[in-house]
mmCIF file of the N, C-alpha and C atoms, coordinates in Angstrom:
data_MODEL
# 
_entry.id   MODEL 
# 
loop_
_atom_site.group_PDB 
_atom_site.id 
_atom_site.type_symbol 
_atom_site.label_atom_id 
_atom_site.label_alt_id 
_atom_site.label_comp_id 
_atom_site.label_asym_id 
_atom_site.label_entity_id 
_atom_site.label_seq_id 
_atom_site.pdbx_PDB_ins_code 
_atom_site.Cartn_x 
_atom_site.Cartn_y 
_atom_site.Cartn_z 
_atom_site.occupancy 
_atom_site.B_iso_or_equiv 
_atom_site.pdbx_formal_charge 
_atom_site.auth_seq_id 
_atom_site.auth_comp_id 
_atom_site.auth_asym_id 
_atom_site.auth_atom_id 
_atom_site.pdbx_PDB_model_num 
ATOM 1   N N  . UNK A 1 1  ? 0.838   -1.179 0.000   1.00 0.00 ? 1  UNK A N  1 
ATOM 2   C CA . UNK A 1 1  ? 0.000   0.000  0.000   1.00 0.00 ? 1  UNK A CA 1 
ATOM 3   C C  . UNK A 1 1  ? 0.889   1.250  0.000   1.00 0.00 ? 1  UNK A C  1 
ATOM 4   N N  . UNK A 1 2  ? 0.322   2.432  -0.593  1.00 0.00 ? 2  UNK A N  1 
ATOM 5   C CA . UNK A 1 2  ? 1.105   3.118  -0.577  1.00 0.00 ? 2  UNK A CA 1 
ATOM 6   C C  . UNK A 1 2  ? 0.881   4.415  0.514   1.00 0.00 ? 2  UNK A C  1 
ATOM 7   N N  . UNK A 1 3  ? 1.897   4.920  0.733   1.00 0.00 ? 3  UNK A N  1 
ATOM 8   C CA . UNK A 1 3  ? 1.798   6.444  1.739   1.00 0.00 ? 3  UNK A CA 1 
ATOM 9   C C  . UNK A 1 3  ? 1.450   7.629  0.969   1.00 0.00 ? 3  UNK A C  1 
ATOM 10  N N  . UNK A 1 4  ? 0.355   8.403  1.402   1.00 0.00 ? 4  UNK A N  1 
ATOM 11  C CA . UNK A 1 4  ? -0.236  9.395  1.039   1.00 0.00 ? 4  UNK A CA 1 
ATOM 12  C C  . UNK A 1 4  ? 0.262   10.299 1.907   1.00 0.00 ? 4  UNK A C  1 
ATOM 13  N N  . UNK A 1 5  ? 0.352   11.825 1.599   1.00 0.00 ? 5  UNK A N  1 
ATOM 14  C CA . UNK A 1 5  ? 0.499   12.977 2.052   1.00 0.00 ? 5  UNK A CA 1 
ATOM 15  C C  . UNK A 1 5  ? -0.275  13.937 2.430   1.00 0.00 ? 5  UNK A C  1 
ATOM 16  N N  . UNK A 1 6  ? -1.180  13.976 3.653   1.00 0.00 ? 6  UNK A N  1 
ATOM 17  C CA . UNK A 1 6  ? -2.276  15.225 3.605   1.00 0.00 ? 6  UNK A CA 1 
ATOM 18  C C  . UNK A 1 6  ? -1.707  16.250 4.506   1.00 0.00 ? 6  UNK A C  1 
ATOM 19  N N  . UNK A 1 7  ? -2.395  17.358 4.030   1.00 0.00 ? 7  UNK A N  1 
ATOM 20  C CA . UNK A 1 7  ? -2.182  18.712 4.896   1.00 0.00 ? 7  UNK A CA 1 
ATOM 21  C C  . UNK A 1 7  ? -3.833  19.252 5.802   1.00 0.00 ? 7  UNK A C  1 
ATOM 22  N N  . UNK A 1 8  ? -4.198  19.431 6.782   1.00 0.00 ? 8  UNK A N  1 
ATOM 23  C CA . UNK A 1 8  ? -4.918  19.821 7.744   1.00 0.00 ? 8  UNK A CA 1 
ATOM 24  C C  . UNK A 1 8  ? -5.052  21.379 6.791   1.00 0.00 ? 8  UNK A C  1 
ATOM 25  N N  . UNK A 1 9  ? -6.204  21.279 6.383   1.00 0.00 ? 9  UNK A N  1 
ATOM 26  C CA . UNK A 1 9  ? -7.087  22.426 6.043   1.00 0.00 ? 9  UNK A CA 1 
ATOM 27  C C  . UNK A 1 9  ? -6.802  23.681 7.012   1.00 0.00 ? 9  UNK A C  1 
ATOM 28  N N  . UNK A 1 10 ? -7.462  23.373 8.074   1.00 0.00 ? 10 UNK A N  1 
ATOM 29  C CA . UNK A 1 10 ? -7.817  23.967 9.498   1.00 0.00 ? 10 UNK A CA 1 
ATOM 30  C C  . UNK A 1 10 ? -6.611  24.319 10.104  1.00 0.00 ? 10 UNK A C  1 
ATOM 31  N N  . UNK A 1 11 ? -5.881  23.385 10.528  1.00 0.00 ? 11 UNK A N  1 
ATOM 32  C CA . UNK A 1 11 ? -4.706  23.841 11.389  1.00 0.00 ? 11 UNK A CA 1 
ATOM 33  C C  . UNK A 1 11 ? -3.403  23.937 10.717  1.00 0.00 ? 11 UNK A C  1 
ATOM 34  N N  . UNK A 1 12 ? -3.387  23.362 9.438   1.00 0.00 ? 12 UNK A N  1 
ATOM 35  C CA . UNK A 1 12 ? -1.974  23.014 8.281   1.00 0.00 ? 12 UNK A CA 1 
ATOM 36  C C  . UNK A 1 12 ? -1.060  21.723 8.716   1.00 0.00 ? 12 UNK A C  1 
ATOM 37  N N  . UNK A 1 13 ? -1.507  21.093 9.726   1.00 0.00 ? 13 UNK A N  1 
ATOM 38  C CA . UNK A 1 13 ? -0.536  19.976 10.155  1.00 0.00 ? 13 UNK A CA 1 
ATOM 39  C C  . UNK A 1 13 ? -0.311  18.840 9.122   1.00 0.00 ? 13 UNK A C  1 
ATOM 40  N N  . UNK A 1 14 ? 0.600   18.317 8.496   1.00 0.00 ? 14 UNK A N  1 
ATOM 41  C CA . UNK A 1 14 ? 0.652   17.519 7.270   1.00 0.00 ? 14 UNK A CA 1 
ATOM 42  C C  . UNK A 1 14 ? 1.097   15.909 7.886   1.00 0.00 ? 14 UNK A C  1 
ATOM 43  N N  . UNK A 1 15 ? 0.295   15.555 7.489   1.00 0.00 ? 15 UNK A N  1 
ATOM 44  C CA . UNK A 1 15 ? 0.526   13.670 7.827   1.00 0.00 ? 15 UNK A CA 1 
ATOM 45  C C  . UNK A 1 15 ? 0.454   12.846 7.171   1.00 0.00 ? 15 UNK A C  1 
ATOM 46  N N  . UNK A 1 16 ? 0.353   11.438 7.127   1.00 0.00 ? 16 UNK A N  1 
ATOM 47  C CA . UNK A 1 16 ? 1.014   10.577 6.065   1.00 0.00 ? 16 UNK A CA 1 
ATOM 48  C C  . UNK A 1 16 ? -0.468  9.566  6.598   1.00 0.00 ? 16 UNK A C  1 
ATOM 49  N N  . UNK A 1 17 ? -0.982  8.797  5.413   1.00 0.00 ? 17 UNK A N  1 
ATOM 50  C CA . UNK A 1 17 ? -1.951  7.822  5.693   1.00 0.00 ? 17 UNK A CA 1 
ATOM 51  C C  . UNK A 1 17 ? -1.499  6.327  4.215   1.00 0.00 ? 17 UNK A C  1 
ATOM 52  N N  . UNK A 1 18 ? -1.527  5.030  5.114   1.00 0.00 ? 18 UNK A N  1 
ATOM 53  C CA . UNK A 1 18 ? -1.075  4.166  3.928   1.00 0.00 ? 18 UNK A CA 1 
ATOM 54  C C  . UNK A 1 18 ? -2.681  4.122  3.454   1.00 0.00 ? 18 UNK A C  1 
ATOM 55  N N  . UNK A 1 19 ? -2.894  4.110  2.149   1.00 0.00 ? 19 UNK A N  1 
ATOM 56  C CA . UNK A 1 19 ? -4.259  3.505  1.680   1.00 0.00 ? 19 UNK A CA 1 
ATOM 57  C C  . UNK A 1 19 ? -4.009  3.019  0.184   1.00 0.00 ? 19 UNK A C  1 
ATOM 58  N N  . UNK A 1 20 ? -5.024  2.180  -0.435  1.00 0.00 ? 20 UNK A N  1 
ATOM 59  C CA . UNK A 1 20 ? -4.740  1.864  -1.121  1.00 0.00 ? 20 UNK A CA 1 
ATOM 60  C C  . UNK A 1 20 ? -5.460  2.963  -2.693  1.00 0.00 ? 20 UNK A C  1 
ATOM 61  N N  . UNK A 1 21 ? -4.828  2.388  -3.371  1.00 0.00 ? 21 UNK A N  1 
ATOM 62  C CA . UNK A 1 21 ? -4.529  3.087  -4.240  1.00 0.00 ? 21 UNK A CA 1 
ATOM 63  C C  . UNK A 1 21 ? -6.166  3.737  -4.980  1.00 0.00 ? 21 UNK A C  1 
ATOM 64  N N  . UNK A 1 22 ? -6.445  4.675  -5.165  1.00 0.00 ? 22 UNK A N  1 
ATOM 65  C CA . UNK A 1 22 ? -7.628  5.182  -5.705  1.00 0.00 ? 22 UNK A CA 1 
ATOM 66  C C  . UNK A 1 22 ? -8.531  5.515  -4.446  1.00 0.00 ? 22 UNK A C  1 
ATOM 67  N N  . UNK A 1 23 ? -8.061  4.778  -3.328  1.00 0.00 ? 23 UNK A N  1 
ATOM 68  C CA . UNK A 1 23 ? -8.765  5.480  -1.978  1.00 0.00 ? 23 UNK A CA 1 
ATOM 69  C C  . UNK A 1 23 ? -8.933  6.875  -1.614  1.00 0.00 ? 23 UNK A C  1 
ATOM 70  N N  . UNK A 1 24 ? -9.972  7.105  -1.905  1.00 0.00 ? 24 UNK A N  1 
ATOM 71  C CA . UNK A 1 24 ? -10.455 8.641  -1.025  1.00 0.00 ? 24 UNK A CA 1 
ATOM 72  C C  . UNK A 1 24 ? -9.828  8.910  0.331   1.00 0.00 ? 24 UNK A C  1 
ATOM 73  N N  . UNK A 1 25 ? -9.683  10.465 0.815   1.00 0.00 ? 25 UNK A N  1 
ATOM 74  C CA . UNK A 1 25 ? -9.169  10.809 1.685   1.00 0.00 ? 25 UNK A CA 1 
ATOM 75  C C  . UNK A 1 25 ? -10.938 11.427 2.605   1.00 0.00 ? 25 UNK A C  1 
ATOM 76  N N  . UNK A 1 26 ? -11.916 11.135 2.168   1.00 0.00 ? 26 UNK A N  1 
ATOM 77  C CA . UNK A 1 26 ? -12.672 11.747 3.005   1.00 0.00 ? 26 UNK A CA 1 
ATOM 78  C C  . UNK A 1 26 ? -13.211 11.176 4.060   1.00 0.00 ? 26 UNK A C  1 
ATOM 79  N N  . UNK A 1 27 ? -12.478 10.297 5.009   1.00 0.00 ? 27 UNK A N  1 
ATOM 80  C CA . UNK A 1 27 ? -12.944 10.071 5.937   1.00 0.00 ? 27 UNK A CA 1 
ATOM 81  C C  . UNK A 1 27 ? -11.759 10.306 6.799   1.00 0.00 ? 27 UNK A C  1 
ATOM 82  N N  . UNK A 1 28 ? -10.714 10.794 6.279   1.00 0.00 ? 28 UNK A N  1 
ATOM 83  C CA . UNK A 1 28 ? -9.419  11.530 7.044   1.00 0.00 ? 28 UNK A CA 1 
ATOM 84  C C  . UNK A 1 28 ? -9.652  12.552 8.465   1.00 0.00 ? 28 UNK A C  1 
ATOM 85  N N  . UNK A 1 29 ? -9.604  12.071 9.354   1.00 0.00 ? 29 UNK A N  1 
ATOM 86  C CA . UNK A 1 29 ? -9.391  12.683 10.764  1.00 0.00 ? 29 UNK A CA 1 
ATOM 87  C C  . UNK A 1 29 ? -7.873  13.880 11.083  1.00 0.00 ? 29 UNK A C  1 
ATOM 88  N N  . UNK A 1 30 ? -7.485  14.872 11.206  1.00 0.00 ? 30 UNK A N  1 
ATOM 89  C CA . UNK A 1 30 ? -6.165  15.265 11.522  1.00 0.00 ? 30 UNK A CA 1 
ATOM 90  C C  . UNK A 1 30 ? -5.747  14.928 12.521  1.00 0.00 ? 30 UNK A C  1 
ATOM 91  N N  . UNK A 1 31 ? -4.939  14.533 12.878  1.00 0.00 ? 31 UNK A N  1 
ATOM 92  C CA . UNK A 1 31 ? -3.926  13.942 14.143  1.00 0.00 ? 31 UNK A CA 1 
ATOM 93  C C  . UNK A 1 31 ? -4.012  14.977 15.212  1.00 0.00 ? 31 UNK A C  1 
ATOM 94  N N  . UNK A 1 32 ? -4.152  16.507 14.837  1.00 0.00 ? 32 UNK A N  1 
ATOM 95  C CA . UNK A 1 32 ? -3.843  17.657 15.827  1.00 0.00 ? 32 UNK A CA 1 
ATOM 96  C C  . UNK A 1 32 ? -5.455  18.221 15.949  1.00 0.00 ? 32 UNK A C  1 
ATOM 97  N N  . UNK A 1 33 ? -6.344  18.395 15.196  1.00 0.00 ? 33 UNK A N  1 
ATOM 98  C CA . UNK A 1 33 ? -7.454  18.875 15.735  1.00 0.00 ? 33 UNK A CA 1 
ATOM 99  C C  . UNK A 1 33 ? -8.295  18.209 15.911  1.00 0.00 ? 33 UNK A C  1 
ATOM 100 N N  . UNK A 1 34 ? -8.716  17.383 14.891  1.00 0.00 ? 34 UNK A N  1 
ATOM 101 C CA . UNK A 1 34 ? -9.732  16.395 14.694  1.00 0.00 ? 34 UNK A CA 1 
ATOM 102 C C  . UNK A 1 34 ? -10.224 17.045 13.519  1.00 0.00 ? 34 UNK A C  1 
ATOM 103 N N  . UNK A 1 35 ? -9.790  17.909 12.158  1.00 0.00 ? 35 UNK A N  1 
ATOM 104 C CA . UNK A 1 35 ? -10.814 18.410 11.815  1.00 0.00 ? 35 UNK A CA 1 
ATOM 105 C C  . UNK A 1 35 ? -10.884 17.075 9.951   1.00 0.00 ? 35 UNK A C  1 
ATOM 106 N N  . UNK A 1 36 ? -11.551 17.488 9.384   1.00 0.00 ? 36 UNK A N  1 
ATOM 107 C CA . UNK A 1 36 ? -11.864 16.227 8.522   1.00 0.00 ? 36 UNK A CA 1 
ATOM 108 C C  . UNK A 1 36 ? -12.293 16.775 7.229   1.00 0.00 ? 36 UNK A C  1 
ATOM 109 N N  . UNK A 1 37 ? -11.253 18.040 7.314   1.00 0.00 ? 37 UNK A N  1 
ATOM 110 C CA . UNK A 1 37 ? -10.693 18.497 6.333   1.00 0.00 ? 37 UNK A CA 1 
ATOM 111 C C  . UNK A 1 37 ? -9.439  18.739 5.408   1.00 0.00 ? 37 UNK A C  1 
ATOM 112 N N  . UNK A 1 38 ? -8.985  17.520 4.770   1.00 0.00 ? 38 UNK A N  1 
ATOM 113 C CA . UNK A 1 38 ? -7.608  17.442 4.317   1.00 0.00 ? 38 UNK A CA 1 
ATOM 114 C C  . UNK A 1 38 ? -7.609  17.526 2.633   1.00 0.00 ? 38 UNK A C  1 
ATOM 115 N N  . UNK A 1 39 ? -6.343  18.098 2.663   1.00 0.00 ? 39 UNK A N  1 
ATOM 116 C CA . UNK A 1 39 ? -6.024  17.529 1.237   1.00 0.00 ? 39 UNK A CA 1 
ATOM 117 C C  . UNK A 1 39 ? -4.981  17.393 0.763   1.00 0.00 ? 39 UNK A C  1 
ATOM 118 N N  . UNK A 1 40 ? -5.192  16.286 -0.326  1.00 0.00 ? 40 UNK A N  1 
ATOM 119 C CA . UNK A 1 40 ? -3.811  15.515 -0.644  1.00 0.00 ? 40 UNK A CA 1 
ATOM 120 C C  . UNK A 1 40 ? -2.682  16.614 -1.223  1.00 0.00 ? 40 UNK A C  1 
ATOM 121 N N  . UNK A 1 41 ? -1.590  16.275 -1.120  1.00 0.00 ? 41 UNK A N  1 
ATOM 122 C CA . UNK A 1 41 ? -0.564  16.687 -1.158  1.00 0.00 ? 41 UNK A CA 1 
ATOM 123 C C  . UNK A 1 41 ? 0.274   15.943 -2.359  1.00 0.00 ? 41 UNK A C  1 
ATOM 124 N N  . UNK A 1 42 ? 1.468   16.355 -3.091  1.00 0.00 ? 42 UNK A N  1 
ATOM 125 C CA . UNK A 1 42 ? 2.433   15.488 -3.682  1.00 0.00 ? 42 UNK A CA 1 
ATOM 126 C C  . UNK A 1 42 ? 3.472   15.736 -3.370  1.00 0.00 ? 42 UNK A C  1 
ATOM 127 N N  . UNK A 1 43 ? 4.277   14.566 -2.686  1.00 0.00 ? 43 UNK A N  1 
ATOM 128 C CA . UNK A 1 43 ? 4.955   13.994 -1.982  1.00 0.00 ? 43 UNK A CA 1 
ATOM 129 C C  . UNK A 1 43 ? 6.494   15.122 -2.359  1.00 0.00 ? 43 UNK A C  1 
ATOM 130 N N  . UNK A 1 44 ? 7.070   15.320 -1.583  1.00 0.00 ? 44 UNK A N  1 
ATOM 131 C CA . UNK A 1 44 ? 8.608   15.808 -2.111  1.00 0.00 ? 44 UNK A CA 1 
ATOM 132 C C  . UNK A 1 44 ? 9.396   14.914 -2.703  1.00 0.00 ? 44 UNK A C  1 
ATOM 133 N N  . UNK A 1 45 ? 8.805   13.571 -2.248  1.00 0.00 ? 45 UNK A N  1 
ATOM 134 C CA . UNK A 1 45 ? 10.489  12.599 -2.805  1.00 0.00 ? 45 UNK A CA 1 
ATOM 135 C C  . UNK A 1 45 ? 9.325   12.446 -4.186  1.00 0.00 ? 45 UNK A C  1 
ATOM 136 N N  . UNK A 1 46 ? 8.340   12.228 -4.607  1.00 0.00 ? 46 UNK A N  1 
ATOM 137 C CA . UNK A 1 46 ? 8.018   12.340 -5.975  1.00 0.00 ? 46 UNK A CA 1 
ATOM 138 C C  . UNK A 1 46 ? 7.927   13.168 -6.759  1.00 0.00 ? 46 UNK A C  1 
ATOM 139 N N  . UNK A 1 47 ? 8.012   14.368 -6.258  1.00 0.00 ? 47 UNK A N  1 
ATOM 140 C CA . UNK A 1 47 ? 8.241   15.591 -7.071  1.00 0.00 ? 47 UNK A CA 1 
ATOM 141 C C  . UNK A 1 47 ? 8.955   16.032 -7.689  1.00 0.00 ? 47 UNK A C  1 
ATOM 142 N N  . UNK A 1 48 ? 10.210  16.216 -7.108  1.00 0.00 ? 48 UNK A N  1 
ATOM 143 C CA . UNK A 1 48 ? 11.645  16.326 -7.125  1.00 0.00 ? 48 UNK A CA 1 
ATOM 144 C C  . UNK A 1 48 ? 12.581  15.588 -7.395  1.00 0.00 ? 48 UNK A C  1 
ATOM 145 N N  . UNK A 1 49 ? 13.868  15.982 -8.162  1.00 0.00 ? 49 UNK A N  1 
ATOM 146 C CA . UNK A 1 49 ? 14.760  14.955 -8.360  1.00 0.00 ? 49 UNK A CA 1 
ATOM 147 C C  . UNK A 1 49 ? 14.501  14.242 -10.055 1.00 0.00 ? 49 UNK A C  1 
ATOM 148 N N  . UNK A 1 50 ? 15.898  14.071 -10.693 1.00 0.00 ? 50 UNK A N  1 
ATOM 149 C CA . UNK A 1 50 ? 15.556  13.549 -11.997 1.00 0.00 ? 50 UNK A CA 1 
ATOM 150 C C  . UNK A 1 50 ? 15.807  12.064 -12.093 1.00 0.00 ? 50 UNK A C  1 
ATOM 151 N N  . UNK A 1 51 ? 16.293  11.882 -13.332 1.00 0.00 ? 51 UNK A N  1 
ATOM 152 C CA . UNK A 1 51 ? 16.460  10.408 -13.319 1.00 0.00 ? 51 UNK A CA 1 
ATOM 153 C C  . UNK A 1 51 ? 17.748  9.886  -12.919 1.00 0.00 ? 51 UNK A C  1 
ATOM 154 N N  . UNK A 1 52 ? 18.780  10.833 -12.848 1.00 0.00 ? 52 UNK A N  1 
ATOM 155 C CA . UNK A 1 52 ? 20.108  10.186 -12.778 1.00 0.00 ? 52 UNK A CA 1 
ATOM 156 C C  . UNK A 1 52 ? 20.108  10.542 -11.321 1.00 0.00 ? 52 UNK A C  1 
ATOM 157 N N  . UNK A 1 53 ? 19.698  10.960 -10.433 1.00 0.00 ? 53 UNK A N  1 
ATOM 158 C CA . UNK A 1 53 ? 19.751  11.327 -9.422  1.00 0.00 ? 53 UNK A CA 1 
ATOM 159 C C  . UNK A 1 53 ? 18.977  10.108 -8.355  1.00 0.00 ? 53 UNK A C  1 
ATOM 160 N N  . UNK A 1 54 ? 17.939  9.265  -9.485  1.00 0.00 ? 54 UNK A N  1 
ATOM 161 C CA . UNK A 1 54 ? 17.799  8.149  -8.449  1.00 0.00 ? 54 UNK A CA 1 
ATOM 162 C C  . UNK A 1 54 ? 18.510  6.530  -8.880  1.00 0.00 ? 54 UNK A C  1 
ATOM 163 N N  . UNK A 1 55 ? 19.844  7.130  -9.202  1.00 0.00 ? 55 UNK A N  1 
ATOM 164 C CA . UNK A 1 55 ? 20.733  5.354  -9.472  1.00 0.00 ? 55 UNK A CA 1 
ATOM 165 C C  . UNK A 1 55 ? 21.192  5.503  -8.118  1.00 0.00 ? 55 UNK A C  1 
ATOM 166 N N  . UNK A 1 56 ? 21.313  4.588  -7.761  1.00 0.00 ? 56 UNK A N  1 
ATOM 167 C CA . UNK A 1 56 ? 21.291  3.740  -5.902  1.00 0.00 ? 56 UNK A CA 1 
ATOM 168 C C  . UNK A 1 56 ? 23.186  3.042  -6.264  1.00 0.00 ? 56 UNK A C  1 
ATOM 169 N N  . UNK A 1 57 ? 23.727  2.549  -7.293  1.00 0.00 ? 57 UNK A N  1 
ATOM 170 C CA . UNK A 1 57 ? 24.571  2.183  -7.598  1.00 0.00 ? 57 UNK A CA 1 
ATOM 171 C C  . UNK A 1 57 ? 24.252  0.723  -7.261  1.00 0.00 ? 57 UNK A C  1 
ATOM 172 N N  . UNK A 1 58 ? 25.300  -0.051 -7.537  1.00 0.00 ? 58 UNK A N  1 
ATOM 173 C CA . UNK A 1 58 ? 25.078  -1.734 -7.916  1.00 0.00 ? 58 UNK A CA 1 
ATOM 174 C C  . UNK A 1 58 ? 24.872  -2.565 -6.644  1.00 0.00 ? 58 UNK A C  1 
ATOM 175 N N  . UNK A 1 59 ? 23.755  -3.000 -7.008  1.00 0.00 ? 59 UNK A N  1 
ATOM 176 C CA . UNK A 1 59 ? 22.771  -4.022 -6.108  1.00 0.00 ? 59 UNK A CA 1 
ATOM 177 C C  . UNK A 1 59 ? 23.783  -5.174 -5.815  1.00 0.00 ? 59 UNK A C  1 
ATOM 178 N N  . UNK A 1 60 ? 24.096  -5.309 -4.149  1.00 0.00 ? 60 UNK A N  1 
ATOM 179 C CA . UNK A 1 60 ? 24.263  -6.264 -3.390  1.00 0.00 ? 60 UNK A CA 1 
ATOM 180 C C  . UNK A 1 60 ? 25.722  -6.250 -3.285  1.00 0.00 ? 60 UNK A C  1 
ATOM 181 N N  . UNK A 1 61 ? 26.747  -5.030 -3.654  1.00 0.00 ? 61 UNK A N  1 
ATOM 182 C CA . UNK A 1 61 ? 27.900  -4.903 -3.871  1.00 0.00 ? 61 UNK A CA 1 
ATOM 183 C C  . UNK A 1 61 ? 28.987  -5.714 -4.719  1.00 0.00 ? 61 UNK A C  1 
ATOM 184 N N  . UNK A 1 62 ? 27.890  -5.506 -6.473  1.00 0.00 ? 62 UNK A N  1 
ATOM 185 C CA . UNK A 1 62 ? 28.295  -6.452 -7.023  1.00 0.00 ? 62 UNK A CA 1 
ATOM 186 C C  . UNK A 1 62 ? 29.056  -5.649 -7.770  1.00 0.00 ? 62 UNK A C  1 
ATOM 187 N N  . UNK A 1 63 ? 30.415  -5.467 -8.452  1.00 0.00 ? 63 UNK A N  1 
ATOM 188 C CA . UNK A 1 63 ? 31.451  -4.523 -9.435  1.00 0.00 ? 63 UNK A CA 1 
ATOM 189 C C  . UNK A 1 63 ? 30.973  -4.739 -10.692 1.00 0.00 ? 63 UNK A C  1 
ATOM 190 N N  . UNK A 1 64 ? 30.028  -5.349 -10.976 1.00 0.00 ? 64 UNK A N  1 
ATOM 191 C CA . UNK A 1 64 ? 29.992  -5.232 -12.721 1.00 0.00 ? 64 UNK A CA 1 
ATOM 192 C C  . UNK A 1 64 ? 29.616  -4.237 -13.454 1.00 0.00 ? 64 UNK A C  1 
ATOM 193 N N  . UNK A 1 65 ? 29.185  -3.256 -12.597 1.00 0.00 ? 65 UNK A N  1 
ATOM 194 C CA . UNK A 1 65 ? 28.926  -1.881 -13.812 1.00 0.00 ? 65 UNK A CA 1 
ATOM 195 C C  . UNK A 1 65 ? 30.119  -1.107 -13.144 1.00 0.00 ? 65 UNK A C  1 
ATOM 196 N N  . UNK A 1 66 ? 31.157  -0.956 -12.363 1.00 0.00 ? 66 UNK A N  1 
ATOM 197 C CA . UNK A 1 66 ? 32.331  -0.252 -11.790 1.00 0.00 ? 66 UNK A CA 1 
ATOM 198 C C  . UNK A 1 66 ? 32.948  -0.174 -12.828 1.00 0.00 ? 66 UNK A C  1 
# 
């Protein structure tokens, strides 16, 4: 499942909910007021950043692309 990003309408407090995918946020509670007004957000680590910026380098410390 994946992590969603909401921001608190009401108070701005931003929190994270796993749901699944195409799941509505309207039964979202805020952690700090209670209010049950949120809305989704897009994520910083998906926003940002290109493609060469997410090579991790070689899986399991193997030298074949070194």
């Amino acid at each position: 499942m994946p992590i969603y990003e909401y921001r608190c309408k009401k108070c701005t407090k931003v929190f994270e909910r796993f749901q699944r995918v195409g799941e509505g946020g309207e039964d979202l509670v805020c952690p700090r007021c209670g209010e049950r007004k949120a809305e989704k957000r897009i994520s910083s680590f998906s926003s940002k950043g290109s493609e060469s910026s997410s090579y991790c380098g070689p899986a399991r410390g193997s030298s074949r692309f070194t």
